[in-house]
TIGU-808470 format. One record per residue (C-alpha): residue in one letter; x, y, z. Coordinates in steps of 0.001 Angstrom, whole numbers, plus 500000, padded with zeros to 6 digits. Each point is the difference from the previous one (the first is absolute). Example, Ala and Ser with C-alpha at 12.3 -4.5 7.8 and 13.67 -1.06 7.14 Angstrom:
<nodes>
A512300495500507800/S501370503440499340/
</nodes>
This chain:
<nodes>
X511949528328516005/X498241498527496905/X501111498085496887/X499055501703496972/X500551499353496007/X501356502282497863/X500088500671496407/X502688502470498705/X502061501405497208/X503715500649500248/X502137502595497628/X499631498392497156/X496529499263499902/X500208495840500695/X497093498729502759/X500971499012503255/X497599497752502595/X500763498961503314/X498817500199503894/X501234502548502319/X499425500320503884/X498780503083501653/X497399502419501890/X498259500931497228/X499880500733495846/X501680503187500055/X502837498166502169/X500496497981497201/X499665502546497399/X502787501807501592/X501950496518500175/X499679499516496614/X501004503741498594/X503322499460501995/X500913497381498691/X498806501923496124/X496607498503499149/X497299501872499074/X497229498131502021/X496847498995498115/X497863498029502889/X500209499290503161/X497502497418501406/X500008498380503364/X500610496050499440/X496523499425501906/X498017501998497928/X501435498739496702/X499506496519501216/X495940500611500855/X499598501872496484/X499762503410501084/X502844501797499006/X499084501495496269/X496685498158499911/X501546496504499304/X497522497448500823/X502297496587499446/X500758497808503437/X502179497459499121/X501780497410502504/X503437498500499344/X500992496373499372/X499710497254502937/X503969499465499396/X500467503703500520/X498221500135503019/X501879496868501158/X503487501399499430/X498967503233501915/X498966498093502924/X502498497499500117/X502184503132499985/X498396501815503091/X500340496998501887/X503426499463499417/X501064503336501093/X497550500189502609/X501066496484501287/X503848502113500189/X498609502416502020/X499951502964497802/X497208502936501296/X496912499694497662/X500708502906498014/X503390499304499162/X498831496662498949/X497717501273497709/X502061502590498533/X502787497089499017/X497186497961498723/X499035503186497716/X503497500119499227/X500350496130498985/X497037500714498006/X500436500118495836/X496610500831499453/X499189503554500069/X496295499581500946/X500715497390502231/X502690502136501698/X497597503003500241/X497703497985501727/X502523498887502986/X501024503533499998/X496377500988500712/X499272497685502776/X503821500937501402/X498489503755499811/X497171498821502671/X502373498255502521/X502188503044500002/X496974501916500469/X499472498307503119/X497106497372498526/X500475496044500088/X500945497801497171/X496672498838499941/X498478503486499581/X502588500628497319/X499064496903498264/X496080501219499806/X500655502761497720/X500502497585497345/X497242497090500333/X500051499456496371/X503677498741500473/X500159498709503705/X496898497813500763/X498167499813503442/X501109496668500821/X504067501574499790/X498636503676501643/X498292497977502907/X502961497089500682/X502801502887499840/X497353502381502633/X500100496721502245/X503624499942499894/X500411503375500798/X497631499629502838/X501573496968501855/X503496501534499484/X501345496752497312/X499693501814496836/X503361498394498719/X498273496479500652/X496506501046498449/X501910501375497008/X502248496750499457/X496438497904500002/X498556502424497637/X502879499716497785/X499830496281500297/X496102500210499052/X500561502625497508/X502461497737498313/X498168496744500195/X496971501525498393/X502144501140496950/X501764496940499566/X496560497603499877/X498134502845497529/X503510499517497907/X499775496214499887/X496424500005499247/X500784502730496798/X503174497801499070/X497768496426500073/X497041501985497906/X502190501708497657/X500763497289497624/X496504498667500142/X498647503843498571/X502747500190497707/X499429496763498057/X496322500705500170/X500572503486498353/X502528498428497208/X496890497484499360/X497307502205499612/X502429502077497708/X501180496888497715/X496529499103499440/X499275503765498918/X502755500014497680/X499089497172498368/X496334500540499661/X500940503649498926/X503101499376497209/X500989496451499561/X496161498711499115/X499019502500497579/X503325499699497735/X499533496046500296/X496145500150499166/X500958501897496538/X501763496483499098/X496692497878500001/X497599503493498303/X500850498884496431/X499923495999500400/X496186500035500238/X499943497067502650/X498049499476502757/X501578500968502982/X499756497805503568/X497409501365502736/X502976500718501695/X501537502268497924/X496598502260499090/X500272500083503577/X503069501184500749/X499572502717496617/X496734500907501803/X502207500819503171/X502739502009498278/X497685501859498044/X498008501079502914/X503329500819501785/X501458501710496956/X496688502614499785/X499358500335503930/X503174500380501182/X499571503966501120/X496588498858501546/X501640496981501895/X502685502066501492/X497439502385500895/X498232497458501852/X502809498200501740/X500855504017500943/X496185500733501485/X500105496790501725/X503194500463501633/X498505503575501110/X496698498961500702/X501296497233502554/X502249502408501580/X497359502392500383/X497860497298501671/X502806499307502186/X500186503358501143/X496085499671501435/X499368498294503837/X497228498051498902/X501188497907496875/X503987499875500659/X498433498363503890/X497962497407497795/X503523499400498137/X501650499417502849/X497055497568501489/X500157498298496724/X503541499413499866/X499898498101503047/X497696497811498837/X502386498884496872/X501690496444501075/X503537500691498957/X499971504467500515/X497949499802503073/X502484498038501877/X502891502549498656/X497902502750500457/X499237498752504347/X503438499108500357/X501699503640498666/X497977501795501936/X500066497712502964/X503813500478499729/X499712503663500014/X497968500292502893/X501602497217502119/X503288501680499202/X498824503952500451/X498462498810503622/X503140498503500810/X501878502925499621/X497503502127501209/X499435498251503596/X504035499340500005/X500721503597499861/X497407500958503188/X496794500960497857/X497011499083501710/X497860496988498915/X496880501616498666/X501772502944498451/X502567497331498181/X496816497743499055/X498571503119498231/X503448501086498064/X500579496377499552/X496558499582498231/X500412503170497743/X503088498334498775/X497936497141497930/X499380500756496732/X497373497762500413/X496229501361500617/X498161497331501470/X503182499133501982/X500759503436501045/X496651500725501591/X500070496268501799/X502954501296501608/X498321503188500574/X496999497595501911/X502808498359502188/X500993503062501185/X496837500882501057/X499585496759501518/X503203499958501663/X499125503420501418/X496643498045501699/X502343497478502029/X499947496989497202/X503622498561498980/X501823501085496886/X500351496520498562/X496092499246500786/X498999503266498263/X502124499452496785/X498838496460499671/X496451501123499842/X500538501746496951/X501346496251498079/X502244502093497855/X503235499284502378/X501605496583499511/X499741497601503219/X503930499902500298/X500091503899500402/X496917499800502488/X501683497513502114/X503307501452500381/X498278503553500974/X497778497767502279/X503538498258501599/X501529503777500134/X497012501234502122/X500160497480502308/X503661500206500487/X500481503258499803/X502499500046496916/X497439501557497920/X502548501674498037/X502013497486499199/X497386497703498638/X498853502504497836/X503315500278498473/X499703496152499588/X496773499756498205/X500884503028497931/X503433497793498890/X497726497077499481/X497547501581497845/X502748501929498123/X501718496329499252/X496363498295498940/X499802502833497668/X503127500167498593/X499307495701499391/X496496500962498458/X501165502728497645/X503015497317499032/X497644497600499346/X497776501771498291/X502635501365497535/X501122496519499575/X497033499161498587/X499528503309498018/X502831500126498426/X500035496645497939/X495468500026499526/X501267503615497950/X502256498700498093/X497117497114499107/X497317502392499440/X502739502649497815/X501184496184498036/X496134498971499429/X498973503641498553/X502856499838497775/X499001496294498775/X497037501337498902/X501109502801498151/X502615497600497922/X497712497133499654/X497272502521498769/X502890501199497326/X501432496597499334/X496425498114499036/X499165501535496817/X503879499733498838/X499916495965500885/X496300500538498188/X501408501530496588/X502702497250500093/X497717497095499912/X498483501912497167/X502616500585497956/X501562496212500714/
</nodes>
């Protein structure tokens, strides 16, 4: 039995969608005239997912909060003993979401056809990512799948609340930095052309200051087009760039060398991977195969393929914490609590510590930074404004002296 999506049309002509369960399309077809819908499509969930069904081509994931509900959903009912399908059919029916219902519904359609969760789970990659397919096959295998799930739910969770707290702290920051750039547009652009027309018929001669600041808002008033242009290309071009191994690696090697971002930048990604290995060797995974799906996590480059080296090291007899350290990307606090877990054993758990610790230094970093941010913009947005009314006021105070 399969999940499959549907588009229809009942009596009266008005569109129905949804996701039915069967053996096959014309099941469903038949389904669906029963009930009176003239059936339109029928596509196996799978194959809509992986952008085959009508030639479709988009892969798109869901949101980390999603995927955190759903899991902290499985484990809950698996933790009440419910059979695995029956679980994931109530966590389909829970679901709002239509696509994110069709998706349960698809990997419920593998476990019914005799496949694991975990095999379920890897007909969607784009949505469930090898770090979850790999902890939930290692629950399966060593029989605590209601434990594994709980800790993935508990990492799934923790991961969306520290990306929401970094978005919250930088969200005031980008919005007073966009309202900035804008005042000082709309000034340049409508307020100092009407106010230059005041001093065109006095015949004076105008302050450095304001030839320069009539210089700017001419140049802005007849370029405009060409500087959005530019800003556009720039924004593409970079992106673009991004897109290539060779210069978005010398990005990520340059952003660790930046005082301030390269010590965010370490101690994200050295929460990411502490915290993914955690979970990982928790759940049963074995070390080198967590190491590698801990490493892929990092958005990091450099960082990604030091953890990559560890592995590899690690695989030759030498100790985790020794390997990482080699690297010099990985704080000392994190290499001596993975140091303390080898020796005794609690590998795991220190993990889980150092991934808490760096999680708290960056969440005191970002705070900081803001801190700082926040006030220096308003400065900076006060100062550009002085200059713009100083650069308007000077010939007026000029043309009084005159005239008195």
């Amino acid at each position: 039995m399969g999940a499959f999506e549907y588009q229809a049309y009942d009596g009266k002509g008005r569109e129905k969608k949804g996701v039915l369960e069967g053996d096959s399309p014309r099941q469903i077809r038949q389904q669906l005239r029963e009930q009176g819908l003239l059936p339109v499509s029928v596509d196996p969930v799978a194959e809509r997912e992986s952008g085959k069904a009508r030639g479709m081509q988009i892969r798109r994931g869901i949101s980390p909060s999603d995927l955190a509900l759903v899991t902290r959903q499985w484990a809950t009912l698996a933790r009440a003993g419910l059979p695995l399908d029956e679980a994931t059919a109530t966590v389909a029916r829970q679901t709002e979401k239509p696509r994110l219902k069709r998706l349960v519904l698809g990997v419920r359609a593998k476990i019914v056809e005799g496949h694991t969760m975990a095999e379920g789970l890897r007909e969607f990659p784009h949505v469930f990512p090898e770090l979850y397919r790999s902890t939930v096959a290692a629950g399966e295998q060593s029989g605590h799948l209601d434990t594994v799930l709980e800790r993935l739910a508990d990492y799934t969770e923790a991961r969306q609340q520290l990306h929401s707290r970094i978005q919250l702290a930088l969200f005031y920051p980008l919005i007073l930095s966009i309202m900035a750039v804008l005042v000082v547009v709309g000034l340049l652009t409508y307020v100092v052309p009407e106010v230059v027309k005041v001093f065109e018929g006095t015949g004076q001669e105008l302050p450095w200051l304001t030839h320069a600041l009539i210089a700017s808002s001419d140049f802005m008033r007849s370029n405009i087009g060409w500087l959005a242009i530019l800003v556009v290309a720039t924004v593409v071009g970079f992106r673009y760039l991004m897109r290539q191994p060779g210069p978005r690696e010398q990005m990520h090697r340059s952003l660790l060398r930046i005082p301030v971002v390269g010590r965010l930048a370490r101690g994200s990604n050295t929460a990411q991977f502490a915290r993914t290995l955690s979970i990982l060797v928790a759940s049963g995974v074995p070390v080198l195969e967590a190491l590698r799906i801990a490493g892929q996590v990092m958005s990091n480059i450099p960082m990604r393929k030091a953890a990559l080296d560890a592995s590899l090291r690690v695989r030759e007899g030498a100790s985790l914490a020794g390997s990482l350290e080699q690297s010099g990307y990985f704080s000392p606090m994190v290499i001596n609590l993975i140091a303390s877990g080898e020796v005794s054993g609690n590998l795991e758990q220190m993990l889980e510590r150092a991934a808490i610790n760096q999680e708290r230094e960056l969440e005191t970093a970002i705070a900081r930074l803001m801190g700082l941010m926040e006030p220096l913009l308003i400065l900076v947005m006060g100062f550009v404004v002085l200059i713009i009314v100083l650069a308007i006021l000077l010939p007026i105070f000029d043309l009084n002296q005159l005239v008195s």
